[in-house]
N, C-alpha and C positions, 0 to 999 in steps of 0.2 A: 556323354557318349557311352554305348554298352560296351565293355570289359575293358574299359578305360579308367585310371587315377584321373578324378577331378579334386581330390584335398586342397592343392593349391588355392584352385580358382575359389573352391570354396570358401578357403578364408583369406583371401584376398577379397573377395566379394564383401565378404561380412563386416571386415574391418571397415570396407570403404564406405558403406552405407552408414556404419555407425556412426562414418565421421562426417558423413553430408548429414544425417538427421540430428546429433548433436551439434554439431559448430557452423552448421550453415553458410559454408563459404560464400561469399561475391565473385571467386575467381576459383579457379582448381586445372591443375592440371598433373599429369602422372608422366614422370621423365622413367624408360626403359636401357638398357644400354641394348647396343646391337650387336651381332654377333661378328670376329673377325681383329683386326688391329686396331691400336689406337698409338696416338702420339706417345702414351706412356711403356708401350711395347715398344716404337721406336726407340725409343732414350733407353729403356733397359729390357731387351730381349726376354728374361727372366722374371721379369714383374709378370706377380698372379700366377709364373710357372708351373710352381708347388700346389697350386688346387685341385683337388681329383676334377676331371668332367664333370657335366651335373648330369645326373643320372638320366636316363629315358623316359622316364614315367615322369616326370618333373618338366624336361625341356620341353614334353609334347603338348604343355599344359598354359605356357609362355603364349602362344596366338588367341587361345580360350580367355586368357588375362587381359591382353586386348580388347577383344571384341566385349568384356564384360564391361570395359571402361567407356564403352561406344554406345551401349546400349545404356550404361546408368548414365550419358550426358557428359562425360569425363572425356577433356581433351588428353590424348598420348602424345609426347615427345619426345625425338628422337633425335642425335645427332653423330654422323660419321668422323672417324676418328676420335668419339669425345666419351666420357662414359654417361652414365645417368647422374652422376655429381657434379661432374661442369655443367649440365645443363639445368641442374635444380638451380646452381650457385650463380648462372647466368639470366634465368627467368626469374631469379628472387631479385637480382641485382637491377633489372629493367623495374620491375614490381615498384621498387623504394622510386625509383625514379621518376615514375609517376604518382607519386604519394599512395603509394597503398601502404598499410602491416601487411608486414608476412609472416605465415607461419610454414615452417618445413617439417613437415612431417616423416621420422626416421629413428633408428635407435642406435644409426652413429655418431661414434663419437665425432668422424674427422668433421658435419655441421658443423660442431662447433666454433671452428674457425669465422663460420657466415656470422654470428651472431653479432648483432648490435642495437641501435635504440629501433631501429624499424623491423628486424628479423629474428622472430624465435625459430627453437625448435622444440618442437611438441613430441616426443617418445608412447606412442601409443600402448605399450605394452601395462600387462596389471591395470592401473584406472587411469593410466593417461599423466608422465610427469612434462613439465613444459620448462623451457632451460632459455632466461633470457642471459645481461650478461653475468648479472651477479649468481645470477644459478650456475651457470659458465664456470665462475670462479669457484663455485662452493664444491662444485662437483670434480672439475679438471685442477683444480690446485693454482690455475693461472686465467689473465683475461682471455677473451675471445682470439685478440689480434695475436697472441702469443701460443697458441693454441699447434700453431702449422709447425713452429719452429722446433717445441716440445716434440710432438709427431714425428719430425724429422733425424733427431735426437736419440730416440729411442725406439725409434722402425716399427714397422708392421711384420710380423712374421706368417700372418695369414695372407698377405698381398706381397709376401717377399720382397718387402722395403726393409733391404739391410740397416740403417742408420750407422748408428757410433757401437761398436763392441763394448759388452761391457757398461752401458751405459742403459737403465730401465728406466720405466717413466719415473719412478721416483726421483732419481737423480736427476731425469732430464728436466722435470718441474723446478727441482732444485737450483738447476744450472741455470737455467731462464731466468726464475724469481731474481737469481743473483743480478744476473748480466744485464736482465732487458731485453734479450733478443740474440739468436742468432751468429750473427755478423758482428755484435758486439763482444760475442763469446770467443767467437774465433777471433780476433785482434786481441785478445789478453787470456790468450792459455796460460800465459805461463802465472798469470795471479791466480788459477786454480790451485786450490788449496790441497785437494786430494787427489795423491800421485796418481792412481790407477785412471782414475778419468784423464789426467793432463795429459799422458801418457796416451790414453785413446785420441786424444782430441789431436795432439800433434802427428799421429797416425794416420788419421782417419778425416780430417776435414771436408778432403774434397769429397765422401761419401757424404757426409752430412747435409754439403749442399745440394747432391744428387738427390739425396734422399727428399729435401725438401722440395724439389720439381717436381716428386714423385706424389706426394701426401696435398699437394696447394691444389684446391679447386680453381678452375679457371671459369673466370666469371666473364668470359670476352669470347666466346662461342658465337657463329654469326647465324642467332636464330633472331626471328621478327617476334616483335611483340605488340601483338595487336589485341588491348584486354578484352575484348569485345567475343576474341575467339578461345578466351578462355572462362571465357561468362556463364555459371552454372545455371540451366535454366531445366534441372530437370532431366527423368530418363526420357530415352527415344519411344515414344509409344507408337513409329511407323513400325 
């Protein structure tokens, strides 16, 4: 449109095509979030609080992204109260269920939780790195399954998931690798070896498991899944 930012769309556009003419999917679909609350605003008013707006020239660019995914053949999906991560993590989860691979295409980290023998994730950025689970491990320091509880551990400061003070991912890898998980860490603080963590940890637990309802994809979103409607056949040439 004239004296309109289209950059977005643009490379939004580009990347997507690169990825239908290289990897030629049998299935695709593009999950958006919507605008407004979600269950994770319910649980903590402050999550995402700290993000500036997205700018004007940016948000006016969000419908253009749409309808680019319309015209290239590309189903959009959406779901109220949920973000665009439960619903990647809900349509991947139908995906395995009817024996498809999936690939999730993103260059976050928190994926990695999805990952297992049926779902990668593919990071488009530079030449394209692909993260199944032992990439998982090589890159995040822990497996897949262990992935959320780390996360939880050591917060997000750009989505204002406080986790444990005091505690970074380093340590938080650390603390998992030891424990196993979680729930197992919190039943034996007190065999934490170094005071400053134990110290957080008996502080701070209940935030920890806040924090992990905050970072876990929900993979039980009530969208249908019918492959048929996410069957790449091509842009719309009406």
């Amino acid at each position: 449109p004239q004296g309109k930012s289209t950059n977005a769309v643009y490379g939004f556009v580009a990347m997507l095509r690169k990825l239908l003419a290289e990897h030629r999917p049998e299935l695709i679909a593009v999950a958006f979030d919507l605008p407004g609350p979600t269950f994770r605003t319910t649980l903590a008013a402050d999550y995402k609080a700290n993000r500036p707006p997205m700018p004007s020239d940016l948000s006016e660019q969000v419908p253009w992204v749409h309808e680019a995914c319309e015209v290239l053949g590309v189903s959009v999906v959406t779901a109220e109260n949920y973000e665009a991560d439960d619903v990647i993590g809900t349509l991947a989860t139908h995906a395995v269920a009817q024996q498809f691979d999936v690939t999730i295409v993103a260059g976050d980290k928190d994926f990695f939780q999805l990952v297992d023998d049926a779902i990668r994730v593919f990071n488009p950025r530079d030449r394209g790195t692909w993260f199944d689970a032992e990439g998982v491990q090589k890159k995040f320091g822990v497996k897949p399954e262990q992935v959320v509880d780390v996360l939880a551990l050591m917060g997000d400061a750009t989505d204002n998931v406080k986790g444990v003070p005091g505690i970074g991912e380093k340590g938080a890898r650390e603390l998992i690798e030891t424990f196993g998980s979680l729930d197992e860490l919190l039943k034996r603080v007190p065999e934490v070896t170094q005071k400053r963590y134990r110290s957080a940890l008996e502080t701070h637990a209940e935030d920890a498991l806040h924090s992990r309802t905050l970072v876990q994809i929900h993979t039980d979103v009530a969208i249908a899944f019918d492959p048929d409607s996410f069957r790449y056949q091509g842009p719309d040439t009406q």
